[in-house]
C-alpha positions as CSV (number, residue, x, y, z in Angstrom):
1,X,-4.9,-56.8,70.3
2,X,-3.2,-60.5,70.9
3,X,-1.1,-59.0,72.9
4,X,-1.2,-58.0,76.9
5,X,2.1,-56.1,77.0
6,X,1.6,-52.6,78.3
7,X,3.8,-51.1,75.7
8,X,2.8,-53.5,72.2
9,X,-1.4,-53.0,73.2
10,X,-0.5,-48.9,73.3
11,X,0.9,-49.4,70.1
12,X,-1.7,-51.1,68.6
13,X,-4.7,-49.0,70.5
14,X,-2.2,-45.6,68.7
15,X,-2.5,-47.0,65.5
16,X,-6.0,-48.1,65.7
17,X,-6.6,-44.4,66.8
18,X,-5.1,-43.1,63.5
19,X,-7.8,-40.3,62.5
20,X,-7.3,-38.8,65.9
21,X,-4.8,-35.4,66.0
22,X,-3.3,-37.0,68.9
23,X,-3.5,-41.3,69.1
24,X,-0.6,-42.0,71.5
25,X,-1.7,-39.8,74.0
26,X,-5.3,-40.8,73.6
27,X,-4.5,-44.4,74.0
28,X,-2.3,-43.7,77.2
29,X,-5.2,-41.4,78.8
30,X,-7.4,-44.4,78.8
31,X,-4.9,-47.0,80.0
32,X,-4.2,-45.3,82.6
33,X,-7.7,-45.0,83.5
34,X,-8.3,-48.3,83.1
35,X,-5.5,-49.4,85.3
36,X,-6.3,-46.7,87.9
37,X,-2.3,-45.8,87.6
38,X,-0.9,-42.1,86.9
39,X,0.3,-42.1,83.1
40,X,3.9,-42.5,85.0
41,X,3.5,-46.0,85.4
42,X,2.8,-47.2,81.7
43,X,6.4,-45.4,81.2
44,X,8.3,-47.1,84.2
45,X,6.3,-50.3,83.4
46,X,5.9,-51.2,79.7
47,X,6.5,-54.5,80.2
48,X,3.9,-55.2,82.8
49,X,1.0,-57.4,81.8
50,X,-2.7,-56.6,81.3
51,X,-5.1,-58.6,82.7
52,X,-8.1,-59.8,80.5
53,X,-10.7,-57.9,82.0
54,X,-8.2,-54.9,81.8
55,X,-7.8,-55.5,78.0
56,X,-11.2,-56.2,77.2
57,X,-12.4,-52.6,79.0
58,X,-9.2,-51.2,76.9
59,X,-10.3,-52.1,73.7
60,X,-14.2,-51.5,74.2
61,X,-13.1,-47.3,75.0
62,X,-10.4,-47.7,72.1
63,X,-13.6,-48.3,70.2
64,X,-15.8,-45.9,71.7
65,X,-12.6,-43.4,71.1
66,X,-12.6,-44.6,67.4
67,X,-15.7,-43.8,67.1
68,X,-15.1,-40.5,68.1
69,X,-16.3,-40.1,72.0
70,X,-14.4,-37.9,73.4
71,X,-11.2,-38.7,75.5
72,X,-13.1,-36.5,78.8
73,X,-16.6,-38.5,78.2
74,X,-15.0,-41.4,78.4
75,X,-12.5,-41.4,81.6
76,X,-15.4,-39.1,83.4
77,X,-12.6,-36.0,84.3
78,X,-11.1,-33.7,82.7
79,X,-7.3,-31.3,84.1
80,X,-8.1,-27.9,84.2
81,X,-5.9,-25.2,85.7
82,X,-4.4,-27.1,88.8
83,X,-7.7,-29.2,88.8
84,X,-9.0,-32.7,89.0
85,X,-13.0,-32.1,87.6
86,X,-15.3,-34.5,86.8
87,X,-16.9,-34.0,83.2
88,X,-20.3,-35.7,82.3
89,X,-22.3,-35.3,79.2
90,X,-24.1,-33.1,80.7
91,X,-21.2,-30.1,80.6
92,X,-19.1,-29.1,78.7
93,X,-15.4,-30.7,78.7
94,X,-13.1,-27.7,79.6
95,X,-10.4,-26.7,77.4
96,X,-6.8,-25.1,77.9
97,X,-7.5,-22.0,76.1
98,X,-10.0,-21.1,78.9
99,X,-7.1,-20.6,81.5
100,X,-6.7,-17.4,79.6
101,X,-10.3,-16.3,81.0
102,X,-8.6,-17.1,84.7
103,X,-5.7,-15.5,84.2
104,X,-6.5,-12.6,83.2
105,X,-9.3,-12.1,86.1
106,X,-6.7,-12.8,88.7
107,X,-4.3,-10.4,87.3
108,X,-7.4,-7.8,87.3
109,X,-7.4,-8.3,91.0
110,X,-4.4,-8.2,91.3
111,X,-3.6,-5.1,89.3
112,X,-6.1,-3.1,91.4
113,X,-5.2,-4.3,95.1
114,X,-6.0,-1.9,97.9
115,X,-2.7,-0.9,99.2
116,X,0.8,-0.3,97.4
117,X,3.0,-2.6,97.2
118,X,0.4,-4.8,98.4
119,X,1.2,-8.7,97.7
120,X,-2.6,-10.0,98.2
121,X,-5.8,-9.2,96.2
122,X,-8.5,-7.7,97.9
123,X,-11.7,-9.5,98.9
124,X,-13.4,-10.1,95.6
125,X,-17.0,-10.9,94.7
126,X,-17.1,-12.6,91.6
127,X,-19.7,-14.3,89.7
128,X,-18.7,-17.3,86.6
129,X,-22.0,-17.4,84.0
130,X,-23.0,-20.5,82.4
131,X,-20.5,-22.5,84.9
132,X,-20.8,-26.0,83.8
133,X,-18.2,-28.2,85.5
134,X,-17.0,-25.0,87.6
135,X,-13.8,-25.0,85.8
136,X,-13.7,-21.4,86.2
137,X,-15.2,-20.4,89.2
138,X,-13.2,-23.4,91.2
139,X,-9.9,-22.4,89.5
140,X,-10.3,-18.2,91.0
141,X,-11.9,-20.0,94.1
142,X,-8.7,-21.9,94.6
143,X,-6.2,-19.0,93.6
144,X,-8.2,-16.8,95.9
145,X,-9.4,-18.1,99.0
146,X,-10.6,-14.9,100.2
147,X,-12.6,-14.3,97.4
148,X,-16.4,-14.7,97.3
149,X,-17.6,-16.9,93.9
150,X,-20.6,-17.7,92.8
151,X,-21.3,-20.3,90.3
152,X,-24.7,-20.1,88.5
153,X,-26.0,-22.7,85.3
154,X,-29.4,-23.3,84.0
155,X,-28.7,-26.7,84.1
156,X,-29.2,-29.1,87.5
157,X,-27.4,-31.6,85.8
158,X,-24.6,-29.1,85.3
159,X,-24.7,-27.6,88.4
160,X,-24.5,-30.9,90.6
161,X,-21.2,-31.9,88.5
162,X,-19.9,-28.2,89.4
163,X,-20.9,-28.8,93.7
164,X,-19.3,-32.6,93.0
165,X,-16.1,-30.7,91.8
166,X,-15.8,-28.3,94.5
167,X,-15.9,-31.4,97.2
168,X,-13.5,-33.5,95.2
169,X,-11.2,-30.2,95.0
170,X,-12.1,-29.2,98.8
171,X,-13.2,-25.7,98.0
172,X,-15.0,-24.5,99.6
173,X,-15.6,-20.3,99.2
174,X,-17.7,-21.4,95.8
175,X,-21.7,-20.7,96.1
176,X,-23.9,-22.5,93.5
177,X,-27.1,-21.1,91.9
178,X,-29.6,-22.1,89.7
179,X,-30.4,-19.4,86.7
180,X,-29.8,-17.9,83.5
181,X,-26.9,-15.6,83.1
182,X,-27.1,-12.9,85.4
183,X,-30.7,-13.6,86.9
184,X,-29.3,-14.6,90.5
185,X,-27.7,-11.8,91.2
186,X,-28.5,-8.5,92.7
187,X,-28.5,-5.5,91.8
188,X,-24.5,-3.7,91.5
189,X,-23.4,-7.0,93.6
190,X,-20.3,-8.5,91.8
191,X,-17.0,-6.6,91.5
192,X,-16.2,-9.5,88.6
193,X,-18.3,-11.3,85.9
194,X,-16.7,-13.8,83.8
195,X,-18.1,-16.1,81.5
196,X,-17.5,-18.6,78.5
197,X,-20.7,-18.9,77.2
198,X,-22.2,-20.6,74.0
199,X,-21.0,-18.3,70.9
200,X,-20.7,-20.8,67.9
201,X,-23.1,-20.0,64.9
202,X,-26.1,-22.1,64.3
203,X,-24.9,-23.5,60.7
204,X,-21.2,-24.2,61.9
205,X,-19.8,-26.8,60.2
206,X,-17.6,-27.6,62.7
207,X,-20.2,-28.6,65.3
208,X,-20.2,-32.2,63.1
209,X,-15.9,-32.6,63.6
210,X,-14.2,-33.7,66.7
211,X,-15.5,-33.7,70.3
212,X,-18.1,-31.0,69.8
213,X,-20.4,-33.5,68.4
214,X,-20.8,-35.1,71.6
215,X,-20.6,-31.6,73.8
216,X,-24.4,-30.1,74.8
217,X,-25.5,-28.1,71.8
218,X,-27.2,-25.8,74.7
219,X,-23.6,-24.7,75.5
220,X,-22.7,-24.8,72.5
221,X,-24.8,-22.5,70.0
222,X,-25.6,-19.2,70.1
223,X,-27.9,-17.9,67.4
224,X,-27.0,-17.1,64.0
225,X,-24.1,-15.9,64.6
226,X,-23.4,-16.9,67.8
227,X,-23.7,-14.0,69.8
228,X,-26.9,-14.1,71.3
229,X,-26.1,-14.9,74.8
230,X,-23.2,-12.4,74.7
231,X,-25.5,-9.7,73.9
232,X,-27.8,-10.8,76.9
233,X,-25.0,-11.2,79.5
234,X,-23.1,-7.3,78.5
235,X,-27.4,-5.9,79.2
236,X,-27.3,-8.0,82.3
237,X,-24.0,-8.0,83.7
238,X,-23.6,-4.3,83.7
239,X,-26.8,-3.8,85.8
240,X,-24.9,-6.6,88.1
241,X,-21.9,-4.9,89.0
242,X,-20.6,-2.3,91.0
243,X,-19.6,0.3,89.6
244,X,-16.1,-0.1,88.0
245,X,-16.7,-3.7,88.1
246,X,-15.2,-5.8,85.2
247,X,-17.0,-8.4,82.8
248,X,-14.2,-10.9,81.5
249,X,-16.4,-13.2,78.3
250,X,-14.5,-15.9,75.9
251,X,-15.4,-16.1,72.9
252,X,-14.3,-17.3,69.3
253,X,-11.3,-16.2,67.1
254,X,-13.5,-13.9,64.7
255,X,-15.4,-11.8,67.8
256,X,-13.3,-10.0,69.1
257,X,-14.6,-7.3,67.5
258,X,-18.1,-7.6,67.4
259,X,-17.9,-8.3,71.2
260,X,-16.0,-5.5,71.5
261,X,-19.4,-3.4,70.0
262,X,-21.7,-5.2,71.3
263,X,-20.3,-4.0,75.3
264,X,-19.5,-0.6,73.7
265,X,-23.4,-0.7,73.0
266,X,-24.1,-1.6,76.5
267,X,-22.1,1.1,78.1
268,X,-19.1,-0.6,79.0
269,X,-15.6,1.0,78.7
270,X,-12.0,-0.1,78.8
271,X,-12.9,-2.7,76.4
272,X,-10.0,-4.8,74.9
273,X,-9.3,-8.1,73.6
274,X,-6.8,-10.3,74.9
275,X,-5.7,-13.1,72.3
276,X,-4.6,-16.7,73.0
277,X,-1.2,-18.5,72.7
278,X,-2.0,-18.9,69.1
279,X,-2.9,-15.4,68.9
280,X,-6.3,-15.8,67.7
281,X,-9.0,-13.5,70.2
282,X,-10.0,-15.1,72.8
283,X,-11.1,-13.0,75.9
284,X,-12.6,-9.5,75.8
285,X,-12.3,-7.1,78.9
286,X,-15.0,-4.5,79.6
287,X,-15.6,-2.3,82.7
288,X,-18.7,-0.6,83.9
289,X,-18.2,2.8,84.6
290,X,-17.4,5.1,88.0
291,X,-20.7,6.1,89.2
């Protein structure tokens, strides 16, 4: 790129990003991370003037971009929900279709509040498998103040980005627990069990396109076909919750129906599947039954 102009080197960084569904917004995602500036200021400013060292870090995650890195990897954070989260290689990078997984817990609590008429959830234990950055857990945390979350992950790695994003967000009603799945928890403890854990078959082609190829294949991948960890979190979670406790799990657009059997298995009722602004399944529902 000869040029230093804000708006000709996003022009040329859009059109070296050609093969990417979205080059002009990649390109202006990492300018403004180079230049430390809200993505506001390359719109007010296109005329301002890069410096060398800001053109030379430009170009080298332009390349790293073209390479296909993904946008998250590369800036280090990732928007989620009303979130600023840090994102390492270590998690996965959170995606928009996941804020379907928090709205529909916080509308669970809020369906079933205490009192008529009233306006506040009740005090809710909660528990978010498999947490990763803590997208989820942080983003009921922060809806819910009152509410009681834990965060659990197998991973340290994981977990230590998830405590990182809970100072940079200053939340602070988020606990943070080493474990697989449900193994944390006690006995009929959680009123609320969400997760979006691995559930892409083994042989999926699409784990060699786009970002995924660069995402942990551990949250990834999920037997043959891809509902292994599903099928160990309904047997777990159920023992976890209280009675008439809900279990809220992502997963792809083809499993909402064998999700659906597999908690119907476990002895889960009130099963449905909730489907995404696309209208592909997303999020299936199940409740433990009344004692």
């Amino acid at each position: 790129m000869e040029k230093s102009r804000i708006d000709t080197s996003l022009a040329e960084a859009s059109r070296m990003l050609s093969a990417s569904p979205t080059p002009r917004l990649d390109a202006e995602i990492l300018l403004s991370h180079v230049l430390d500036k809200p993505r506001s200021y390359i719109f007010t400013w296109p005329e301002a003037l890069l410096t060398g060292e800001q053109m030379d870090r430009f170009l080298k995650l332009i390349n790293q971009r073209k390479e296909g890195h993904p946008v998250a990897y590369l800036t280090g954070q990732r928007e989620f929900w009303s979130l600023k989260l840090k994102v390492t290689e270590a998690t996965l990078i959170p995606r928009p279709d996941t804020e379907l997984l928090v709205e529909l817990a916080l509308g669970l609590a809020l369906n079933h509040a205490s009192q008529p008429g009233q306006m506040k959830a009740p005090k809710v234990k909660a528990a978010d498998l498999g947490t990763g950055t803590g997208a989820i857990a942080l983003a009921l945390a922060k809806e819910q103040p009152d509410w009681e979350v834990t965060a659990i992950d197998k991973s340290p790695e994981a977990l230590a980005v998830a405590t990182e994003n809970a100072a940079i967000n200053n939340i602070r009603n988020t606990v943070f627990l080493e474990g697989s799945w449900c193994s944390p928890l006690a006995k009929g403890s959680m009123d609320m069990i969400v997760s979006n854990p691995p559930y892409i078959r083994s042989n999926d082609p699409h784990l060699n396109d786009g970002d995924v190829r660069y995402e942990p294949r551990s949250a990834l991948i999920s037997g043959a076909d891809g509902l292994d960890d599903i099928r160990t979190i309904a047997e777990q979670a159920l023992q976890s919750l209280k009675h008439e406790g809900w279990l809220l799990l992502e997963h792809g657009y083809d499993q909402g129906g064998p999700v659906q059997a597999i908690l119907s298995r476990a002895g889960f009722t009130q099963i449905r599947t909730e489907t995404d602004l696309a209208g592909h399944d997303r999020v299936t529902l199940a409740r433990k039954p009344a004692a």
